[in-house]
C-alpha positions as CSV (number, residue, x, y, z in Angstrom):
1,X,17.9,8.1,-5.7
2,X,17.7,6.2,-2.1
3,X,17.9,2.5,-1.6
4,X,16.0,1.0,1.0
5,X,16.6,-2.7,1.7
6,X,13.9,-4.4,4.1
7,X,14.3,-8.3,5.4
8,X,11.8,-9.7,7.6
9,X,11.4,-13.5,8.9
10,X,8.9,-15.4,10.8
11,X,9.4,-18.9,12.6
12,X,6.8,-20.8,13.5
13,X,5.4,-19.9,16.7
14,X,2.8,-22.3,18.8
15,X,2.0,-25.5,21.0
16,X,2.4,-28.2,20.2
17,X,-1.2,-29.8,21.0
18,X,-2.5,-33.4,19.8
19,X,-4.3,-31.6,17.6
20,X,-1.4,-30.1,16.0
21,X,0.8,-33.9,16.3
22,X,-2.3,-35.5,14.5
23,X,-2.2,-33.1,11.3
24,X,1.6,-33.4,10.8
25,X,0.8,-37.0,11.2
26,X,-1.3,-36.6,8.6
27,X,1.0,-34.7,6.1
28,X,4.0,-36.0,6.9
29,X,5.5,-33.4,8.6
30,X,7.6,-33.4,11.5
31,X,7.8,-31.6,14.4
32,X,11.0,-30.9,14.2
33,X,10.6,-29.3,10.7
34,X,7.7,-27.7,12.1
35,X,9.2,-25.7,14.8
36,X,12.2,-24.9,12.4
37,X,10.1,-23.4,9.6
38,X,11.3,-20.3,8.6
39,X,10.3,-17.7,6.2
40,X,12.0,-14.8,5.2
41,X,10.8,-11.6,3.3
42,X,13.8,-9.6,1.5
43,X,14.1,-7.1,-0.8
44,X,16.2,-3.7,-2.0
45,X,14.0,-1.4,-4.5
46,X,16.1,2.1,-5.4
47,X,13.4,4.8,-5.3
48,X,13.4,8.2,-6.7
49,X,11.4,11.4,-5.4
50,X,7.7,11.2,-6.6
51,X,8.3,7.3,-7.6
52,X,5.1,5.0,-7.3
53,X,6.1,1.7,-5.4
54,X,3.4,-1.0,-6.1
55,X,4.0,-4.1,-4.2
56,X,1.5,-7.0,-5.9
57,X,0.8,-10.8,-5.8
58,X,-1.6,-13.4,-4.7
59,X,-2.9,-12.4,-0.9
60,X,-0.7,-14.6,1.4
61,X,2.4,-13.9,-0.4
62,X,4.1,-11.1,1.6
63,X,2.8,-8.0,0.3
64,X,1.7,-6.3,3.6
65,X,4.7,-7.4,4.7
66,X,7.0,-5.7,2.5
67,X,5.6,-2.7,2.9
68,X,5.3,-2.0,6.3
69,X,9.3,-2.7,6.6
70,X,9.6,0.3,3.5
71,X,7.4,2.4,6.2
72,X,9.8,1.6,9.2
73,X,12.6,2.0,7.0
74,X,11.8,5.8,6.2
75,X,11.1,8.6,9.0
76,X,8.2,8.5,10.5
77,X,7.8,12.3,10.3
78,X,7.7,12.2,6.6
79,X,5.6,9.4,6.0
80,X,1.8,8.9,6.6
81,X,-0.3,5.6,6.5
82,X,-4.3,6.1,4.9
83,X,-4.6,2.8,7.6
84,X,-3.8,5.4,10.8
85,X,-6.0,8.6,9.6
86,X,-8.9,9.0,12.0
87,X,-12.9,9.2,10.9
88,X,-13.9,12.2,12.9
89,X,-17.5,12.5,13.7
90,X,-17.5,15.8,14.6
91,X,-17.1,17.5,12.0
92,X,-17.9,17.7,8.1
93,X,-15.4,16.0,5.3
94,X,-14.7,19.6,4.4
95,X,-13.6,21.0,7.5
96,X,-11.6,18.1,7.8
97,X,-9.8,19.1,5.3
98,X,-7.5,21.4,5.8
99,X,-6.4,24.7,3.3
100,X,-8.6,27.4,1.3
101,X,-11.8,25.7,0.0
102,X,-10.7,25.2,-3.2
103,X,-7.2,23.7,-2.9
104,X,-9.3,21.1,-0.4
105,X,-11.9,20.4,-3.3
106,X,-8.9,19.7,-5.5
107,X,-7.5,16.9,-3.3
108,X,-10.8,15.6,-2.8
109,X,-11.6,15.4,-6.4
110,X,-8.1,13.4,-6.8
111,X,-9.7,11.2,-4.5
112,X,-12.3,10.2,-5.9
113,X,-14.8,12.6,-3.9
114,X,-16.9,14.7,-5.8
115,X,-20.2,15.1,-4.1
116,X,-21.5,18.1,-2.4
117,X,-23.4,16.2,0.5
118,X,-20.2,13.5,0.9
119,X,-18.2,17.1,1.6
120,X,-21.1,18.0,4.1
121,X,-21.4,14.7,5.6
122,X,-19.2,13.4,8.8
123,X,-16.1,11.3,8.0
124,X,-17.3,8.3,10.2
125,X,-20.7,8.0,8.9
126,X,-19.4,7.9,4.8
127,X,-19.5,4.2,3.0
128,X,-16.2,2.1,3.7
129,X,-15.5,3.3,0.0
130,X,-15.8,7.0,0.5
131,X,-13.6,6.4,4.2
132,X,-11.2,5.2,1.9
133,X,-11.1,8.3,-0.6
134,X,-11.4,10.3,2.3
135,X,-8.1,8.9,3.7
136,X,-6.2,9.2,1.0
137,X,-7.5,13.1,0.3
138,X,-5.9,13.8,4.2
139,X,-2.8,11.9,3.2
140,X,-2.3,13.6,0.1
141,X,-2.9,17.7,2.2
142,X,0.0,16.3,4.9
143,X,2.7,17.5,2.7
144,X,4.3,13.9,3.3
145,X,7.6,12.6,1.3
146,X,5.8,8.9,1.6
147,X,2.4,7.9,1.6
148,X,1.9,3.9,2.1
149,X,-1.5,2.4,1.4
150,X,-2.1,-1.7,1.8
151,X,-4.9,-2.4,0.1
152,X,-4.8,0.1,-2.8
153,X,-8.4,0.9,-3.7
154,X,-9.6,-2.7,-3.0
155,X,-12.7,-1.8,-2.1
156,X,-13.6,0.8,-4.7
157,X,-15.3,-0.6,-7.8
158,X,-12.5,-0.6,-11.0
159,X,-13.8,2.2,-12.8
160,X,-13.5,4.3,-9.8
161,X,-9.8,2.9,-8.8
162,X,-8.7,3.4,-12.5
163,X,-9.6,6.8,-12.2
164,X,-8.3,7.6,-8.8
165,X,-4.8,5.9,-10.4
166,X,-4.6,8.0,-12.8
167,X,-4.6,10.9,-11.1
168,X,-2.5,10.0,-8.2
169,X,0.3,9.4,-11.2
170,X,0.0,12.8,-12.0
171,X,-0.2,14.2,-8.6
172,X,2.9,12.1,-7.6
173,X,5.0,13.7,-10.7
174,X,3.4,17.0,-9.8
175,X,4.3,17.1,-6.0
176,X,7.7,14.6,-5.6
177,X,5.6,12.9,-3.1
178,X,6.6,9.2,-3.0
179,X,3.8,6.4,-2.7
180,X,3.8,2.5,-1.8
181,X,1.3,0.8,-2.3
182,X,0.3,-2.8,-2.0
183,X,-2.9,-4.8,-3.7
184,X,-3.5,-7.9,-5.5
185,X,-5.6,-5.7,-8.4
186,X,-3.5,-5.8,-11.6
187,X,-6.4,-4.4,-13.5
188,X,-5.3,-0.8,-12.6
189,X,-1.7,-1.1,-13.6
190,X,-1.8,0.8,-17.0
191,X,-3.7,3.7,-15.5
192,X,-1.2,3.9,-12.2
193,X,2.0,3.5,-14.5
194,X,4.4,2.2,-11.2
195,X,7.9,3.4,-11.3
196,X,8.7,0.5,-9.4
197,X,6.5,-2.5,-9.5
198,X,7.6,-6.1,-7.4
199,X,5.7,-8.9,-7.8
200,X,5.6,-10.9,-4.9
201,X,5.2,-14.6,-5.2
202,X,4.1,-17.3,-2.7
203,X,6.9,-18.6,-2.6
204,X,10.5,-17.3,-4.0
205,X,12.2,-13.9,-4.7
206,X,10.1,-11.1,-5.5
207,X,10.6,-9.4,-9.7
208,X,11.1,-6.0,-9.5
209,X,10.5,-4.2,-12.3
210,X,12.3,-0.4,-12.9
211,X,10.5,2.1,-15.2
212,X,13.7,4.3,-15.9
213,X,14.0,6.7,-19.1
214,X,11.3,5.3,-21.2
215,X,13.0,1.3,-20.5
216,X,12.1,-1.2,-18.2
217,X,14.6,-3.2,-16.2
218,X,14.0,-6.4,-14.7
219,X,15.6,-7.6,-11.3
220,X,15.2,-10.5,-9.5
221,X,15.6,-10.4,-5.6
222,X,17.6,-13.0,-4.1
């Protein structure tokens, strides 16, 4: 078990135009407490080998937040981001893919991809959905320790991401490989079955909740 703590804070950062003056006016803000606004993101989460991280919460909270800090806190040799894997247009989803035929199919299928022409069809010309799948199907043939994905299946219809969470539970206890991930869906949490799932709020500490030996425990971060 490692533990990773991440803090990151933000000041706000602008001029001060009329425009600006007017609406403090206007809420009773001042400048002062403007310019010395500060929020913080913290947090400490132990992780296991093949743990599944999912960072969730209303959007504006903090979630993308948290976990690129998790991805600069690991080596960036053993992690990969879905955000940074390229579309080629060159050549076919399958030759994309590196491996024997098969083992490629496999990863695909975990994915989400199971249709002959998707496999025949160029990376940059699939549906934002299937760029998705396809991302995750490279990340998972990198033979990473991390895989981070903001966004997790957001743009996949719920069926679809239920499915895809499923599997990527089984592939995570197969393989060791370790996976943040970050959405605002709670709809898919029974089918994913987190190791590790924070809840980021608007405003606060973020819960972390530990799946360990068949318990849940329930830590608040300060």
């Amino acid at each position: 078990m490692a533990t990773y703590s991440v803090s990151r804070g933000f000041r706000w950062q602008g001029d001060v135009t009329d425009k600006v003056t007017q609406l403090c006016r206007m809420f009773g803000l001042t400048l002062e407490r403007l310019t010395g606004r500060s929020v913080r993101h913290t947090m400490q989460l132990h992780i296991n080998d093949g743990d599944i991280v999912y960072i969730t919460g209303p959007s504006g909270a903090g979630k993308s937040v948290l976990l690129r800090e998790l991805e600069n806190a690991v080596p960036a040799s053993q992690s990969v981001n879905l955000a940074r894997i390229s579309l080629p247009s060159d050549r076919t989803v399958i030759d994309c893919i590196k491996g024997e035929l098969l083992a490629g199919l496999k990863m695909l299928s975990i994915a989400g991809l199971n249709d002959c022409f998707c496999y025949l069809n160029q990376p940059a010309n699939l549906s934002d959905g299937e760029k998705y799948r396809f991302r995750l199907a490279k990340a998972l043939t990198r033979s990473a320790r991390f895989i981070f994905a903001d966004e997790f299946c957001s743009e996949l219809d719920r069926v679809t991401a239920a499915v895809i969470s499923h599997r990527l539970h089984t592939f995570a206890k197969q393989s060791g490989t370790t996976f943040v991930l970050a959405s605002s869906h709670d709809d898919i949490l029974l089918d994913l079955a987190p190791d590790v799932l924070v809840v980021k709020h608007l405003s606060g500490p973020a819960d972390v909740i530990y799946k360990r030996s068949g318990r849940c425990e329930f830590t608040t971060q300060k």
